[in-house]
Every structure is written in C-alpha cells, then in structure tokens.
DSSP file (Angstrom, degrees, kcal/mol; ACC not computed):
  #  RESIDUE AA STRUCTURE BP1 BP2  ACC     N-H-->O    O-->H-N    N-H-->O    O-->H-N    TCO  KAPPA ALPHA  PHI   PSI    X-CA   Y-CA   Z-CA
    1    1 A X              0   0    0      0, 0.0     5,-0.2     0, 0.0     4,-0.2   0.000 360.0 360.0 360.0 -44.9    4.5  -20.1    0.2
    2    2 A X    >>  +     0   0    0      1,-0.2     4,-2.0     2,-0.2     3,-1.1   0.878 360.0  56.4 -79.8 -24.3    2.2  -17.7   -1.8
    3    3 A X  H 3> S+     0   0    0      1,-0.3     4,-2.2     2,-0.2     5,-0.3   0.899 111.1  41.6 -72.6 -31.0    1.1  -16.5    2.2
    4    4 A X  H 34 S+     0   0    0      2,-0.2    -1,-0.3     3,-0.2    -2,-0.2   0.356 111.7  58.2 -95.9  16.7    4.7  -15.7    3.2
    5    5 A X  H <> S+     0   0    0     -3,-1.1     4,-5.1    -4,-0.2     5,-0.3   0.669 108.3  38.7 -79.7 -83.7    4.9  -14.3    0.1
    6    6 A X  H  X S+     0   0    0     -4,-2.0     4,-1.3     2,-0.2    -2,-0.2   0.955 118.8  49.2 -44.0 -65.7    1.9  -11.7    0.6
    7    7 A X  H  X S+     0   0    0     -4,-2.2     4,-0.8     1,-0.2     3,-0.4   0.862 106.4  56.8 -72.8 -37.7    3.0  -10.9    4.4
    8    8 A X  H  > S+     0   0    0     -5,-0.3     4,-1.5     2,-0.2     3,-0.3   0.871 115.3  39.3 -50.5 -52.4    6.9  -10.4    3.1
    9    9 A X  H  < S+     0   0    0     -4,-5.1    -2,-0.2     1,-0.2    -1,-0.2   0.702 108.8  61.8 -89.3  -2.6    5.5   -7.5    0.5
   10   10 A X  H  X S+     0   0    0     -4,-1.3     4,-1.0    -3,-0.4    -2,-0.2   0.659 106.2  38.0 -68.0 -21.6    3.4   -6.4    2.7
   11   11 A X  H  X S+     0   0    0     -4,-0.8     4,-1.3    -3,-0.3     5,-0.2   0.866 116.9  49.0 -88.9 -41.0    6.0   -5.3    5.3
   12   12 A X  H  < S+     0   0    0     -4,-1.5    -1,-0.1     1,-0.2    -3,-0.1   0.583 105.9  62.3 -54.4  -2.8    8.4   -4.1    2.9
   13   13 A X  H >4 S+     0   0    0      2,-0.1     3,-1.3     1,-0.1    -2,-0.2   0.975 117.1  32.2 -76.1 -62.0    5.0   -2.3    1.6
   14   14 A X  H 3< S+     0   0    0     -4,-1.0    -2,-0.2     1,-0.3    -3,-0.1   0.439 112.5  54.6 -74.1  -4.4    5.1   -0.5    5.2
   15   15 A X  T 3< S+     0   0    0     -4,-1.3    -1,-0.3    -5,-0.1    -3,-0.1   0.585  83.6 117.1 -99.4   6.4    8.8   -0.1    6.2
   16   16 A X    <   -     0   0    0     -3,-1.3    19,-0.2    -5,-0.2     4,-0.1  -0.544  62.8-147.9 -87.3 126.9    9.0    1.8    2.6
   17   17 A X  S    S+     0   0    0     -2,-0.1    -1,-0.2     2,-0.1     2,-0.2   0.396  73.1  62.0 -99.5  39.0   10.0    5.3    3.6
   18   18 A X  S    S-     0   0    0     18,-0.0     2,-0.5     2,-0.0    18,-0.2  -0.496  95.0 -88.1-112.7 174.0    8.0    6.8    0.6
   19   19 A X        -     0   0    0     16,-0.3     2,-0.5    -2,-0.2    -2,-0.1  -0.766  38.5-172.8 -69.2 134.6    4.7    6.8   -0.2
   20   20 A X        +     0   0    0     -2,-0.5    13,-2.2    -4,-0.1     2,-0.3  -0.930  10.3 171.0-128.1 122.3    3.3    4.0   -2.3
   21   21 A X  E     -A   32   0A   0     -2,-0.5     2,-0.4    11,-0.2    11,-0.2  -0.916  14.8-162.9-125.3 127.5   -0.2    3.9   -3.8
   22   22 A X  E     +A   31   0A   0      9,-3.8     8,-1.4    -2,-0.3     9,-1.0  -0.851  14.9 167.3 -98.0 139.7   -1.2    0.9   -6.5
   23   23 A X  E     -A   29   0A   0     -2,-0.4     6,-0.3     6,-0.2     2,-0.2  -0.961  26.3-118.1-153.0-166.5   -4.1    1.0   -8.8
   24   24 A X  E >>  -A   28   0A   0      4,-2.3     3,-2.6    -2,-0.3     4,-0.6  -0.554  43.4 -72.8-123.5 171.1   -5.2   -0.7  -11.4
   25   25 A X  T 34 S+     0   0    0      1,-0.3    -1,-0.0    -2,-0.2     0, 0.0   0.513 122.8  55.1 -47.5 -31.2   -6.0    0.0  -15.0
   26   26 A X  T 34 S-     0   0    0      2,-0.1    -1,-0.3     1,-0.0     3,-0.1   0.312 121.9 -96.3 -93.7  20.5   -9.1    1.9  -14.4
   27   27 A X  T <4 S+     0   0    0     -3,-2.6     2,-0.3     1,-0.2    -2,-0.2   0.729  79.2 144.0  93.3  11.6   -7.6    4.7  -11.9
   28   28 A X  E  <  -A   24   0A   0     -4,-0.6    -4,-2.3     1,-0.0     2,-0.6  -0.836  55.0-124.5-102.0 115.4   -8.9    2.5   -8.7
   29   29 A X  E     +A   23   0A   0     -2,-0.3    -6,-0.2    -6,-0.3     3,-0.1  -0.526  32.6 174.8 -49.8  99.5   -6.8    2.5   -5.8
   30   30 A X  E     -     0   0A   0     -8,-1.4     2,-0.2    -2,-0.6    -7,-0.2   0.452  66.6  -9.0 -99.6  10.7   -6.0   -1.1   -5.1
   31   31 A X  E     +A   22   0A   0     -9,-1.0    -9,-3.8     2,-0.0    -1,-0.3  -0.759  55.6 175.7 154.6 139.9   -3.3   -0.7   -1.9
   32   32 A X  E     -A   21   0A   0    -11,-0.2   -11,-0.2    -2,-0.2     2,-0.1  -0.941  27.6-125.8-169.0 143.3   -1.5    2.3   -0.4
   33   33 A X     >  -     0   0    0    -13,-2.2     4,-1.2    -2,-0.3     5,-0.2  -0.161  36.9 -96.2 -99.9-150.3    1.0    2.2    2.9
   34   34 A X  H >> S+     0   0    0      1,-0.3     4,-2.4     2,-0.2     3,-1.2   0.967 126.1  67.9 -78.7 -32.8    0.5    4.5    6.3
   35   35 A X  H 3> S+     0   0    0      1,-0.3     4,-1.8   -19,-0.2   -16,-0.3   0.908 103.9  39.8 -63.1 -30.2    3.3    6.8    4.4
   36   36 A X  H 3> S+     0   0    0      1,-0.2     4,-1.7     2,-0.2     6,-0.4   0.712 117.1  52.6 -87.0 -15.7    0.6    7.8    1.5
   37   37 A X  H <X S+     0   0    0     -3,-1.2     4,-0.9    -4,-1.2    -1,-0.2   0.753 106.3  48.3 -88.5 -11.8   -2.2    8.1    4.1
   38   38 A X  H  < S+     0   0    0     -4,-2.4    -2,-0.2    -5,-0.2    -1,-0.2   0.774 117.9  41.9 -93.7 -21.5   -0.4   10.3    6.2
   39   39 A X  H  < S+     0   0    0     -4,-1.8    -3,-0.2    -5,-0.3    -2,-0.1   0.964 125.3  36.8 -77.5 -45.6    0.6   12.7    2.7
   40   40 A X  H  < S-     0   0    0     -4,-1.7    -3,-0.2     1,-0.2    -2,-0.2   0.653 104.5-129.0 -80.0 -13.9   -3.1   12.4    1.1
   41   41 A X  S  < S+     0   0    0     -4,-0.9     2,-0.2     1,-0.3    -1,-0.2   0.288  70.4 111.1  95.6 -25.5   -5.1   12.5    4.4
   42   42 A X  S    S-     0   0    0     -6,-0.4     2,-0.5     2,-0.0    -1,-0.3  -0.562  70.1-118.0-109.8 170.6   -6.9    9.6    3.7
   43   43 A X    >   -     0   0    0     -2,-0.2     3,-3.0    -3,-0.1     2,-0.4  -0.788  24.1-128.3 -97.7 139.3   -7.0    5.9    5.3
   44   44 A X  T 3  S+     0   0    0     -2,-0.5    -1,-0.1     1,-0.2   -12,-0.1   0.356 111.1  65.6 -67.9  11.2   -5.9    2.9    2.7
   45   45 A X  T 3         0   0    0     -2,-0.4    -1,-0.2     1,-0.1    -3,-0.0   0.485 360.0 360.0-111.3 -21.9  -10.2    1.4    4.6
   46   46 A X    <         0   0    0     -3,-3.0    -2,-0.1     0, 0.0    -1,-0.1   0.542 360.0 360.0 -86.7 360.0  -11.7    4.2    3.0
C-alpha cells in the first residue's frame, strides 16, 4: 500500500505543471520535479 502510495505522488509530483521543490527544516532540498529543474537549471541527482 505505502509503495503505491509513493509511486501515486510521485507521478502527480511530475504531471504537476508548476514547479515543486521540498525541503526540510534546515533549507535542504529533499525532492524537486523536471518542472523546477528546467526553471533553476539544476538536476533533482545533484
């Protein structure tokens, strides 16, 4: 359940047609879709 969970917000992460960037309480970039690597330039691996 919690795995079709994870793969179900993850595609709605990617079909989003905004950019979306998480982080976490210290300023960390925990998860960002293609739309926020293609405004900032960078890849969500880096």
């Amino acid at each position: 359940m919690l795995e079709h969970a994870s793969r179900a917000a993850d595609a709605v992460l990617e079909a989003a047609p905004d950019a979306i960037v998480g982080v976490d309480s210290g300023g960390r970039i925990l998860l960002m879709n293609a739309q926020a690597e293609r405004l900032f330039g960078y890849a969500a691996t880096s």
